[in-house]
Backbone as a ProteinNet text record, in pm:
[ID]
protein_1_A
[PRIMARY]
XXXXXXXXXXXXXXXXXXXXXXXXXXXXXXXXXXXXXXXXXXXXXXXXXXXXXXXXXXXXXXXXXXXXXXXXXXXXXXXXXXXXXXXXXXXXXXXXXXXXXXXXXXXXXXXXXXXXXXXXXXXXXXXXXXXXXXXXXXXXXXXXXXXXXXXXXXXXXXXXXXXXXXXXXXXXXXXXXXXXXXXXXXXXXXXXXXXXXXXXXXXXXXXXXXXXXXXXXXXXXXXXXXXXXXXXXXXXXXXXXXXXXXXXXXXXXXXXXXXXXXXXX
[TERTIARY]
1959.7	1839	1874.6	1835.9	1846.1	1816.1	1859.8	1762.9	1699.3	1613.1	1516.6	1634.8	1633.8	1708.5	1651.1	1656.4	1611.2	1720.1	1698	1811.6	1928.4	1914.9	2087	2120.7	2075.6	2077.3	2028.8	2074.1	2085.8	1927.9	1868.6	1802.6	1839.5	1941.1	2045.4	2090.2	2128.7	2256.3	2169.7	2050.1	1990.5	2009.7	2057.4	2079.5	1955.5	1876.1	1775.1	1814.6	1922	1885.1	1874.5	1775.2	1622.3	1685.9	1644.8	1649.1	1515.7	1602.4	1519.8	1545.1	1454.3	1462.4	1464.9	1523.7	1630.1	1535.8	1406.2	1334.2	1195.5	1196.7	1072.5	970.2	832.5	692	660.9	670.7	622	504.6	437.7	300	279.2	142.5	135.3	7.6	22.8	-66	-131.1	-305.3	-426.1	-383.9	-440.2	-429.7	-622	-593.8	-467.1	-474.3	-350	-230.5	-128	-144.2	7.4	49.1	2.4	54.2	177.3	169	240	373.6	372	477.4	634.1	673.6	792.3	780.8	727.3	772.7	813.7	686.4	724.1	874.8	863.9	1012.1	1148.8	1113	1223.2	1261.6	1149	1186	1256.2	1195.8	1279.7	1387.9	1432.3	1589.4	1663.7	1630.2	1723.7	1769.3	1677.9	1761.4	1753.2	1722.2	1758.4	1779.3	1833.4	1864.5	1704.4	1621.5	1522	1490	1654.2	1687.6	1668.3	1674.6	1586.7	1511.4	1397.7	1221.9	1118.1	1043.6	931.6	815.7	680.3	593.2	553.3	404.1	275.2	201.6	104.8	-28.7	-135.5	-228.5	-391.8	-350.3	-252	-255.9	-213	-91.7	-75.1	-148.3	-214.9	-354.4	-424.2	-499.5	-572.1	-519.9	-375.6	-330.8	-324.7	-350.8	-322.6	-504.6	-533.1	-686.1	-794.3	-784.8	-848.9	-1018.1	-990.9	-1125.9	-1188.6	-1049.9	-1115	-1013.4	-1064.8	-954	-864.2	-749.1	-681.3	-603	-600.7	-534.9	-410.1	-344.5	-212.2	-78	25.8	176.6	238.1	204.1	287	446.9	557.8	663.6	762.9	813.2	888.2	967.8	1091.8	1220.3	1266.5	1387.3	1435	1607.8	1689.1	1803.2	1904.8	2013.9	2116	2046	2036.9	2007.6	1869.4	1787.5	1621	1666.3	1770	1815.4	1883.6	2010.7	2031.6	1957.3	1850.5	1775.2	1701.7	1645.3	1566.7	1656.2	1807.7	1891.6	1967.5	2067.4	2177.3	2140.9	2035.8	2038.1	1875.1	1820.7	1691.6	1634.5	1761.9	1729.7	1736.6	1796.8	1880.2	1717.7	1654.4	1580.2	1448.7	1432.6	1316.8	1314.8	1423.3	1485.4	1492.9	1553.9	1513.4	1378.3	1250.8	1127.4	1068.4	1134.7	1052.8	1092.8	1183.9	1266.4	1199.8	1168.8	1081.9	904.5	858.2	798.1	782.8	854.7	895.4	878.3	948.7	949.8	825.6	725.4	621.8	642.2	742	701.8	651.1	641.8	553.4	478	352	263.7	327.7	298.3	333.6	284	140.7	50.2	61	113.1	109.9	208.3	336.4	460.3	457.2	534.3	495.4	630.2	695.7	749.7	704.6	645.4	627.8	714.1	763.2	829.6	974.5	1015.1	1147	1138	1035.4	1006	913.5	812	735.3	765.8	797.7	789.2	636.5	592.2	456.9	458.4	443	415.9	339.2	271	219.1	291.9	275.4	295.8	192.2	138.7	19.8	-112	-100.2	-250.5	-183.4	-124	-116.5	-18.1	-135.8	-31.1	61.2	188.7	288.3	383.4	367.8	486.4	574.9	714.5	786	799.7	789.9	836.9	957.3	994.4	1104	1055.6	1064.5	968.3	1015.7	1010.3	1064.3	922.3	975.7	911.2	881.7	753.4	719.4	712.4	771.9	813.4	870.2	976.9	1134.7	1134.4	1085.8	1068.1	1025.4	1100.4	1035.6	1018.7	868.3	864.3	763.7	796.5	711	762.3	751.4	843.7	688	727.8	603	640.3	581.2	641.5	673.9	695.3	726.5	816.6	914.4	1028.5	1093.9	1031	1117.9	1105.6	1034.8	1051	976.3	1024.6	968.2	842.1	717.9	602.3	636.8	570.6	613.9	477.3	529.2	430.9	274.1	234	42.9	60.2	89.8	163.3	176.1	284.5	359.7	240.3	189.6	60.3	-4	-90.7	-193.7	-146	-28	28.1	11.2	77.7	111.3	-63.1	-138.7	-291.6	-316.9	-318.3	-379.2	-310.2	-186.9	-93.7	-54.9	19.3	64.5	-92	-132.3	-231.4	-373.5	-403.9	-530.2	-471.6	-400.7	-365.2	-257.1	-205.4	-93.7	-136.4	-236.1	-275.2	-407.2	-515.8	-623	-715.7	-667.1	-765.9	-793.2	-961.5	-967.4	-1067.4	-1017.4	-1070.8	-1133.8	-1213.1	-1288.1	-1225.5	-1115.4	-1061.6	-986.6	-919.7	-821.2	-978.3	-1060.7	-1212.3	-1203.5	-1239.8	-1255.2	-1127.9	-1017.2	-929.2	-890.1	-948.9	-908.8	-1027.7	-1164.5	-1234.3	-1245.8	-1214.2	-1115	-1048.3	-936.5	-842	-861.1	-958.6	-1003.3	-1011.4	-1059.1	-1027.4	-930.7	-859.7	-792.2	-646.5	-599.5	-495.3	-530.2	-628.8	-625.5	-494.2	-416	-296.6	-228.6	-224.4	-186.5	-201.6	-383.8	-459.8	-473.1	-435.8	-412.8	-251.9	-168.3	-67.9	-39.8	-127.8	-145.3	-219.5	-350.5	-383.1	-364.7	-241.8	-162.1	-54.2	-43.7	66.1	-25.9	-161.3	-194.2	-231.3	-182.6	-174.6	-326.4	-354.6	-491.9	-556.5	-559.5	-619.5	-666.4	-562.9	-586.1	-682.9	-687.3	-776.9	-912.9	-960.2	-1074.8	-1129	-1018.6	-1064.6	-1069.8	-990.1	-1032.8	-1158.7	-1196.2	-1309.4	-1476.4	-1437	-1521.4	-1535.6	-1398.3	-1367.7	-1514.2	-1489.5	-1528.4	-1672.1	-1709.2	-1850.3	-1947.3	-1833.6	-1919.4	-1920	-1812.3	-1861	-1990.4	-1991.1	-2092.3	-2223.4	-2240.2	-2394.1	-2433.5	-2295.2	-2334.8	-2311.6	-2297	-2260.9	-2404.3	-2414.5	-2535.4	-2550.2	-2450.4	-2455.9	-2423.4	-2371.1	-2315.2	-2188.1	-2126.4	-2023.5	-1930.8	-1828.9	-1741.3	-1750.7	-1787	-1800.1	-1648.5	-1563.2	-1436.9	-1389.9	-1442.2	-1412.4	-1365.1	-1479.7	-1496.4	-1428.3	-1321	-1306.8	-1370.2	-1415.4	-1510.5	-1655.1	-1756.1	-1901.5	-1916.3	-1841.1	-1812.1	-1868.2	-1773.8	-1769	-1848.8	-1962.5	-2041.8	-2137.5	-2176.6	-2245	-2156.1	-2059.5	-1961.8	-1929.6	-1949.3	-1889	-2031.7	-2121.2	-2289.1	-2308.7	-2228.8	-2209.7	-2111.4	-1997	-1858.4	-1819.8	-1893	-1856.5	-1943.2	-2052	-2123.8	-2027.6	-2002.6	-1921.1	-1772.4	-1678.3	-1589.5	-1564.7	-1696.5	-1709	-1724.2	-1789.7	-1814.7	-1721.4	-1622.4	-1545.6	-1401.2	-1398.9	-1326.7	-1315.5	-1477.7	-1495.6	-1542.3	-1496.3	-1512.7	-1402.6	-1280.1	-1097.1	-1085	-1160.6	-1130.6	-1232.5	-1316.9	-1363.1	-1482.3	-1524.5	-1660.5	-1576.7	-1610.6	-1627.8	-1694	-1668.6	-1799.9	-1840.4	-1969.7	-2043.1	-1949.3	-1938.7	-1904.2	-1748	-1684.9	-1565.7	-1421.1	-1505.2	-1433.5	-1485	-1576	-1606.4	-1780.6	-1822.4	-1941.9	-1974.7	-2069.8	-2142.7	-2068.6	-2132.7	-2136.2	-2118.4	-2024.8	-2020.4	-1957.9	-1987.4	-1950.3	-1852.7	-1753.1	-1687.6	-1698.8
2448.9	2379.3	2236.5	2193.9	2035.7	1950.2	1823.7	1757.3	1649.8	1588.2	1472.6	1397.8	1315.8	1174.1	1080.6	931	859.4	750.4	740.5	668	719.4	883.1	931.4	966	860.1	894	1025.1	1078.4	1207.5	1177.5	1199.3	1118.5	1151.9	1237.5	1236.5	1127.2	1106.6	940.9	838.7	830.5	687.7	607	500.9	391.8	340.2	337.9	326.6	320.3	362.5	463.6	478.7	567.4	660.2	815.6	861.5	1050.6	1115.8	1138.1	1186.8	1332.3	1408.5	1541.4	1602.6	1693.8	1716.3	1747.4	1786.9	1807.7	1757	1629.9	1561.7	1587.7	1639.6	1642.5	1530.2	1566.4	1462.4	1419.4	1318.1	1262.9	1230	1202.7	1157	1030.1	878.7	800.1	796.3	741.4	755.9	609.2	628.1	515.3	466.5	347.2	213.6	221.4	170	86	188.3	302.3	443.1	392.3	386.2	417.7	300.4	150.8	37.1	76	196.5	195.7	186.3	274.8	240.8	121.1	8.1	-116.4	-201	-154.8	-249.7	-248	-97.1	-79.2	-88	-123.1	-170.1	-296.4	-402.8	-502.1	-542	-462.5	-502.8	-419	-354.9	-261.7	-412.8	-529.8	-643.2	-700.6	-660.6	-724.1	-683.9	-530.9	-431.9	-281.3	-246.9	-69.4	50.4	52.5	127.7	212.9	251.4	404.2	257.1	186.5	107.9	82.8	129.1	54.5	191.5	136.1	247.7	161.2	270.4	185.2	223.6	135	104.9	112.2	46.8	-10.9	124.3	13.8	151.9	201.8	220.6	310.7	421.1	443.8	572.1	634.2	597.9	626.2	685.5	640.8	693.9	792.5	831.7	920.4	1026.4	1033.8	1156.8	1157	1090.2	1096.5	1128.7	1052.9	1034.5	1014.6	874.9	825	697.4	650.3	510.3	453.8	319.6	312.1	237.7	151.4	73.4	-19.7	-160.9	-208.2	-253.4	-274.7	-332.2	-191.3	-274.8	-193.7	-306.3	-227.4	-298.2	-230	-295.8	-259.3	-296.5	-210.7	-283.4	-208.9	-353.1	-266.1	-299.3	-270.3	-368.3	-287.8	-386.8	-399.3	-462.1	-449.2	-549.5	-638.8	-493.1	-538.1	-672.7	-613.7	-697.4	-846.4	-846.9	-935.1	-1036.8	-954.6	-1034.2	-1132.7	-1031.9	-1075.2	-1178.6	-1197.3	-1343.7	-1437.3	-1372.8	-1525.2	-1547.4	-1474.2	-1531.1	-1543.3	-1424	-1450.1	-1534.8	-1578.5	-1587.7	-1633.5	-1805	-1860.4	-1820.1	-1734.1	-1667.1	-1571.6	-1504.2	-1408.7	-1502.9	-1626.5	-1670.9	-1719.7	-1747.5	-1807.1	-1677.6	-1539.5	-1477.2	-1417.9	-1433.7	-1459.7	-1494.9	-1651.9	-1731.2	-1684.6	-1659.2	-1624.7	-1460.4	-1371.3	-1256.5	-1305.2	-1413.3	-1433	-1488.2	-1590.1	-1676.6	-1542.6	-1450.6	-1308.4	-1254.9	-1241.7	-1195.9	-1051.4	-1011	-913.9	-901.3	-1041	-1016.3	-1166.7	-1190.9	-1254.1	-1413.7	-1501.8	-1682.3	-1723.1	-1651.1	-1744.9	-1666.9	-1534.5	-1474.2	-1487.8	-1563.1	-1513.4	-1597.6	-1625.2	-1667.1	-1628	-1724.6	-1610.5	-1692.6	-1603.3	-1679.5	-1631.5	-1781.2	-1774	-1624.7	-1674.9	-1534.4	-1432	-1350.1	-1238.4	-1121.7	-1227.5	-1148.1	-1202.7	-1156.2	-1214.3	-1062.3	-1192.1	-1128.7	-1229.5	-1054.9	-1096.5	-973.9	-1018.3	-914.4	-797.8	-715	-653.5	-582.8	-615.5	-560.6	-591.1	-743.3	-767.5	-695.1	-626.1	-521.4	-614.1	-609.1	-696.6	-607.2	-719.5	-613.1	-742.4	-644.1	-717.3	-650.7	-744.1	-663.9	-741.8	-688.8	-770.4	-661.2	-775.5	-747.8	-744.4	-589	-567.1	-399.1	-422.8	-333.2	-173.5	-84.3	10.1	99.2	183.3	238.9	391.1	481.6	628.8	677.5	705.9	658	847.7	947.9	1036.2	1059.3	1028.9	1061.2	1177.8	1208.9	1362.2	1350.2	1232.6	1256.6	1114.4	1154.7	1039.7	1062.6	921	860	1010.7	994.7	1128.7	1063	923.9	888.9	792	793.5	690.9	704.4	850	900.8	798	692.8	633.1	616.4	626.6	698.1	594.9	748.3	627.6	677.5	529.3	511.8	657.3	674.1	746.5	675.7	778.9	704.6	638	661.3	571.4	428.2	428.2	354.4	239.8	266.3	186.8	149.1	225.7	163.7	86.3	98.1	-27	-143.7	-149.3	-246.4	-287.6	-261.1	-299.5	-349.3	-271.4	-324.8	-448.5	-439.8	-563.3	-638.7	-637.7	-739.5	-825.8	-724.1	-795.3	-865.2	-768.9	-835.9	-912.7	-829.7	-923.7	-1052.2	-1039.4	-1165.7	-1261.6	-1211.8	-1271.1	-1330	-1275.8	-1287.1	-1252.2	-1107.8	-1041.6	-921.5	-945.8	-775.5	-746.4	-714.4	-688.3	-558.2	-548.8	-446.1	-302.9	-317.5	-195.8	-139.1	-233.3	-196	-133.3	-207.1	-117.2	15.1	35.4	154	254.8	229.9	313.9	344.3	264.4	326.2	396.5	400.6	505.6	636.7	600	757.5	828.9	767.5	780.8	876.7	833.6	842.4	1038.6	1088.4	1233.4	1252	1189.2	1257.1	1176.5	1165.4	1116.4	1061.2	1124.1	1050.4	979.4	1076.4	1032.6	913.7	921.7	845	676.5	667.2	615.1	535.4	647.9	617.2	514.4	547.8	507.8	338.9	365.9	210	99.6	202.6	135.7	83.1	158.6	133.2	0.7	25.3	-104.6	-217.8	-259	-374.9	-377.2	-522.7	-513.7	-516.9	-462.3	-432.5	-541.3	-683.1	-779.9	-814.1	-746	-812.9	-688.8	-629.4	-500	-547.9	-630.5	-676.5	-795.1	-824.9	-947.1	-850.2	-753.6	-730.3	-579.9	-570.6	-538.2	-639.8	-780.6	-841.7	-913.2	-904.3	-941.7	-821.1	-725.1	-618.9	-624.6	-660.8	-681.8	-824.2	-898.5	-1004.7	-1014.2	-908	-859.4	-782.1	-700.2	-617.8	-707.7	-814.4	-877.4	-951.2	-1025.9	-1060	-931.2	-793.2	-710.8	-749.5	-702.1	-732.6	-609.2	-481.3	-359.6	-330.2	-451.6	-476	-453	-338.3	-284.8	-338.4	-354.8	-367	-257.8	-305.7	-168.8	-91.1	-200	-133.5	-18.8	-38.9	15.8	163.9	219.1	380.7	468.7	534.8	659.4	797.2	781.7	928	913.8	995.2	928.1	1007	1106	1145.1	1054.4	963.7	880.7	732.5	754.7	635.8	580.8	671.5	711.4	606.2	630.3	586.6	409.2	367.3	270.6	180.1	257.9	180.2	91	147.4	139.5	45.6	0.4	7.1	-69.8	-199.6	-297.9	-238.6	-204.4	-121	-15.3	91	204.9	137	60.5	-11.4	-31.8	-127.8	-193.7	-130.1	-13.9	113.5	195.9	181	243.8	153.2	82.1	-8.8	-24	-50.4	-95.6	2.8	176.7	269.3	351.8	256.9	299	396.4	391.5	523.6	597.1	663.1	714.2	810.7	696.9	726.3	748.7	884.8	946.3	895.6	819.3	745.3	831	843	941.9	952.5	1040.2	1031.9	1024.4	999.5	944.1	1082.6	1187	1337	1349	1237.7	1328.4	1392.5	1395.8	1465.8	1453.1	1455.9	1575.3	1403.7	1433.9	1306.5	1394	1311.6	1357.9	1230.8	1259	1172.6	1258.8	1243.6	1321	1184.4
605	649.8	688.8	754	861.8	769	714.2	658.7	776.5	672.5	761.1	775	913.6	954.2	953.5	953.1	986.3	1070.3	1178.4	1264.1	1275.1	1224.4	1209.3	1091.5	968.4	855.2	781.3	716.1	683.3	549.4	489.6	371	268.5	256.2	136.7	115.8	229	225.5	219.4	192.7	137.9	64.3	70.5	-26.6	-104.3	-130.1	-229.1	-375.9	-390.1	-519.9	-627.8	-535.9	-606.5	-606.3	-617.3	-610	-523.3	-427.8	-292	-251.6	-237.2	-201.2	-69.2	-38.5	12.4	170.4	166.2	313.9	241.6	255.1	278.3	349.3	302.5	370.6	432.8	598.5	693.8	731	759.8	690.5	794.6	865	1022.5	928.9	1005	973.4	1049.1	1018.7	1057.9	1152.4	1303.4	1402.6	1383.4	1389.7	1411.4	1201.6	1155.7	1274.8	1250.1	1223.4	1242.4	1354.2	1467.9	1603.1	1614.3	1517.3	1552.5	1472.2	1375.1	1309.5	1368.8	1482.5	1575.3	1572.4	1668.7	1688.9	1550.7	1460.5	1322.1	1252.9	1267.3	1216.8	1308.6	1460.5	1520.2	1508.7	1487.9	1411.4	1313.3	1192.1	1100.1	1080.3	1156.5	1183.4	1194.3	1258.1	1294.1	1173.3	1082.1	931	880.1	875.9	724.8	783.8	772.7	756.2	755	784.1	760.1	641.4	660.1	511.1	379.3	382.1	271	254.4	336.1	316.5	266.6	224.7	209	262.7	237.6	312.9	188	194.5	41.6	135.7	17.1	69.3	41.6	122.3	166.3	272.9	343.2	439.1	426.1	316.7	282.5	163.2	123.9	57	146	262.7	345.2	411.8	434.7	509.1	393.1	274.4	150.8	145.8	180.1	63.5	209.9	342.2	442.9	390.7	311.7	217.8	290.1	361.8	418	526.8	594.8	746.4	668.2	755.3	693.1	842.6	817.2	925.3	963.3	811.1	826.9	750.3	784.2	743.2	611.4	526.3	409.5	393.6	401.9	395.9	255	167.9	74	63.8	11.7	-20	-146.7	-225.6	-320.7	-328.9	-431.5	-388.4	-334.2	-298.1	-305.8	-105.1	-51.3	132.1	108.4	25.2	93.7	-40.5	-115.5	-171.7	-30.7	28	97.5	206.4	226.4	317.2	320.7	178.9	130.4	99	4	-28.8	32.6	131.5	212.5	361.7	398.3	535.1	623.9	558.6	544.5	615.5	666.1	755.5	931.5	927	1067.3	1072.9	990.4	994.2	1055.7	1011.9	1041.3	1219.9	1218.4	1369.6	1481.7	1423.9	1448.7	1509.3	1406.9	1408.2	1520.2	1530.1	1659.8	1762.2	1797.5	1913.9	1964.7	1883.4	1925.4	1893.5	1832.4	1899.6	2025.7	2055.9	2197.8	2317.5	2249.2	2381.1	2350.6	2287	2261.4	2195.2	2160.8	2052.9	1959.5	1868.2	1752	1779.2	1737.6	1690.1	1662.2	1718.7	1676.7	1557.7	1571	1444.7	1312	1292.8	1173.5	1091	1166.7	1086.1	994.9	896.2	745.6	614.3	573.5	448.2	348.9	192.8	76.6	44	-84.5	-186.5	-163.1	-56.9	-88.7	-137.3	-107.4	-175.7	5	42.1	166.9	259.7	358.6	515	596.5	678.8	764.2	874.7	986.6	1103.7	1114.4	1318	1357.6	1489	1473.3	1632	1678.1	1814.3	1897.8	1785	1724.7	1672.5	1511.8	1492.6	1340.2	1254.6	1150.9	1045.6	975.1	1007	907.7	801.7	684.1	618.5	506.4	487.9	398.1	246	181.1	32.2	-3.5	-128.6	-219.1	-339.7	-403.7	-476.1	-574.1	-682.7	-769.3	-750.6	-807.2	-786.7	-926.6	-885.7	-1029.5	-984.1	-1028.2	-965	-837.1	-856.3	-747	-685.7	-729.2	-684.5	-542.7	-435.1	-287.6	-263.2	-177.5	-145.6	12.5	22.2	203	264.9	387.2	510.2	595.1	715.5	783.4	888	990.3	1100.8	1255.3	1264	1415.9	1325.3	1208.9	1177.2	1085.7	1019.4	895.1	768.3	757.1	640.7	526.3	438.9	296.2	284.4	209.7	148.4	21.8	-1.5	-172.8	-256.2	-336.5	-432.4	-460.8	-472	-480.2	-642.5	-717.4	-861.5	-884.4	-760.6	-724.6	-645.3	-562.3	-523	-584	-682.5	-759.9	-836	-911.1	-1001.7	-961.6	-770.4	-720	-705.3	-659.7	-607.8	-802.3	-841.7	-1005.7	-1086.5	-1072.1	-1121.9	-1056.3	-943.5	-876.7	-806.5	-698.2	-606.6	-696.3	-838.4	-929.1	-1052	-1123.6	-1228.2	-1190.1	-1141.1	-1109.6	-981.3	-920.5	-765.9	-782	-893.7	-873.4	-782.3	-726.2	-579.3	-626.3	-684.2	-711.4	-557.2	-465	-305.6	-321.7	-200.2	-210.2	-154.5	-112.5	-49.1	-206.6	-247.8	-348.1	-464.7	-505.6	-588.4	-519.3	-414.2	-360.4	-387.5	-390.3	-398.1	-522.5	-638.5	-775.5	-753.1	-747.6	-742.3	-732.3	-614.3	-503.4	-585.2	-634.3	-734	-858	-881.1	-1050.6	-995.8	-880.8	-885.3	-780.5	-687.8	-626.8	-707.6	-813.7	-820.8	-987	-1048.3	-1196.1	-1282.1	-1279.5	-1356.9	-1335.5	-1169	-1132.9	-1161.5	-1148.1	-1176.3	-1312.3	-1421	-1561.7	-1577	-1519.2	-1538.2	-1473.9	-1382.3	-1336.3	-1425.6	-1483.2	-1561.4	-1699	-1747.8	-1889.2	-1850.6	-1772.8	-1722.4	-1725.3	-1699.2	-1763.6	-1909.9	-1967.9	-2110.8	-2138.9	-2305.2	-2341.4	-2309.4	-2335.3	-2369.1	-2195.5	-2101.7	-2000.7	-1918.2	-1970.8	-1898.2	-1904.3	-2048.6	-2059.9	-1932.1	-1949	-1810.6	-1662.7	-1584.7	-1542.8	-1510.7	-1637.7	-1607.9	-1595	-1682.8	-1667.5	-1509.5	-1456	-1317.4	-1200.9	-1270.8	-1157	-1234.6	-1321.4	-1334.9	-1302.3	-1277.1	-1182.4	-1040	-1017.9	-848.9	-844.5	-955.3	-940.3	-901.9	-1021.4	-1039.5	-923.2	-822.3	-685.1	-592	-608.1	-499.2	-388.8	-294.1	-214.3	-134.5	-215.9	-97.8	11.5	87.4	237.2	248.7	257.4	234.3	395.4	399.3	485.7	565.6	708.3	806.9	821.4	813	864.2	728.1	606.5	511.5	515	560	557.1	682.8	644.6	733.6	757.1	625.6	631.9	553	597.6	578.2	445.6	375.9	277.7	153.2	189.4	68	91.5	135.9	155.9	90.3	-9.3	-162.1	-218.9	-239.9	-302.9	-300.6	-199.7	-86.8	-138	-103.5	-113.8	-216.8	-357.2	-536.2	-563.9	-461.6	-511.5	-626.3	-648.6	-756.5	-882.8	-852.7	-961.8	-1013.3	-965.6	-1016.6	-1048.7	-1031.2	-1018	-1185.7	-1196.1	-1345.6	-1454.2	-1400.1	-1489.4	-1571.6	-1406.4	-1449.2	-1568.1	-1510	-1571.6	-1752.6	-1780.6	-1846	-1996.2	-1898.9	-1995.6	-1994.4	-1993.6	-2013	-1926.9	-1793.7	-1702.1	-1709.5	-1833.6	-1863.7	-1796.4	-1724.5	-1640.1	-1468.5	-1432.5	-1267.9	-1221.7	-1124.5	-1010	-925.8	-908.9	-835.5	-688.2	-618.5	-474.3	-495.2	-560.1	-614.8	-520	-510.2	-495.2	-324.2	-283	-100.1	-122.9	-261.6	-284.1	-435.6	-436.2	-586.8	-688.1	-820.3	-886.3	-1068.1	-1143.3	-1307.3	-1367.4	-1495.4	-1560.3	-1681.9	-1727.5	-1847.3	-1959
[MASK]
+++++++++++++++++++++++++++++++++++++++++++++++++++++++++++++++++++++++++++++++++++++++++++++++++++++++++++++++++++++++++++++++++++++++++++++++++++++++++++++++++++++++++++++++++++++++++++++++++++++++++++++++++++++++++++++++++++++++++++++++++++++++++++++++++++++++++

């Protein structure tokens, strides 16, 4: 049997390593921004290897769950390459940068690196960016389908949306609410495991976090939010059911939470 390539690369021969299986389920992303994935990743082919990146984010959420839209390409790698990339070569990368912006391939006003860890730019309007960034379940079992490159595990996301982006960032956003929701039936475990990774004391805060969204929610849900009218029940509630859920160790199913129909266990 053939395996998957990516640029040639066999995905056996991935340097990651992780433990990757041997014919990866190919995943097609929901456009926009699937469609920008080639260019994004011809970009950053100029300073990293591809067979090192995975993608995150809500977009490969939405492409497993098809619960809601999503606009940008979150890219991460970690390791000795996306090491080099922030400490030895960093400055060449940013110069780099201007110079494809100067040609107009990517975006003037977006590009940006914090703290040696993210660089963000855009291509065709689509935000993209890469961090350097450790990972939580190294098991790959699906590649993008126009670049071969690994998405990270749905696990692996929610950690990152629950710890990095709320507990360490202070952004409990409304896309990331919506997707532990979702979660809570299409991916419970998952869900659970993200949520053991914040410490007890700090779980309390953010559930009190998601209950003072609730008390200003105003119901005006983000139009761009929703991909499917499924879950609009859902969407209508979000900081309400959010807090609920939060604040009953998982406990409580948010109505709509499944595409339909409403329980509580």
């Amino acid at each position: 049997m053939q395996a998957v390539t990516l640029f040639g690369v066999p995905a056996t021969q991935r340097t990651l390593g992780v433990r990757v299986v041997a014919t990866p389920v190919t995943v097609s992303l929901p456009d926009p921004p699937g469609g920008k994935m080639p260019d994004a990743v011809r970009v950053l082919s100029r300073w990293i290897d591809p067979s090192e990146l995975r993608l995150g984010g809500g977009i490969v959420l939405a492409a497993r769950w098809h619960h809601r839209n999503s606009t940008d390409l979150d890219f991460l790698a970690t390791g000795d390459a996306i090491d080099t990339l922030f400490y030895q070569d960093l400055d060449g990368v940013l110069q780099d940068m201007v110079n494809l912006a100067k040609a107009g391939v990517i975006g003037s006003e977006t590009m940006r690196e914090t703290n040696r860890t993210v660089l963000h730019f855009d291509v065709g309007g689509t935000p993209v960016s890469i961090g350097r960034v450790g990972f939580h379940d190294d098991l790959q079992r699906e590649v993008e389908s126009r670049t071969n490159v690994l998405l990270s595990p749905t696990r692996d996301i929610l950690t990152k949306k629950m710890v990095n982006r709320f507990l360490v960032n202070g952004l409990p956003t409304e896309r990331d609410a919506f997707d532990f929701l979702v979660a809570q039936t299409k991916a419970p475990e998952d869900l659970k495991y993200a949520w053991l990774q914040v410490p007890a004391p700090d779980r309390n805060t953010l559930a009190a976090a998601y209950r003072e969204r609730s008390l200003r929610w105003t119901g005006a849900s983000d139009a761009r939010l929703l991909a499917n009218l499924a879950y609009a029940e859902l969407a209508n509630e979000l900081w309400l059911h959010a807090h609920r859920m939060m604040e009953s160790n998982l406990e409580y199913v948010p109505i709509g939470s499944a595409g339909k129909g409403s329980h509580e266990r």
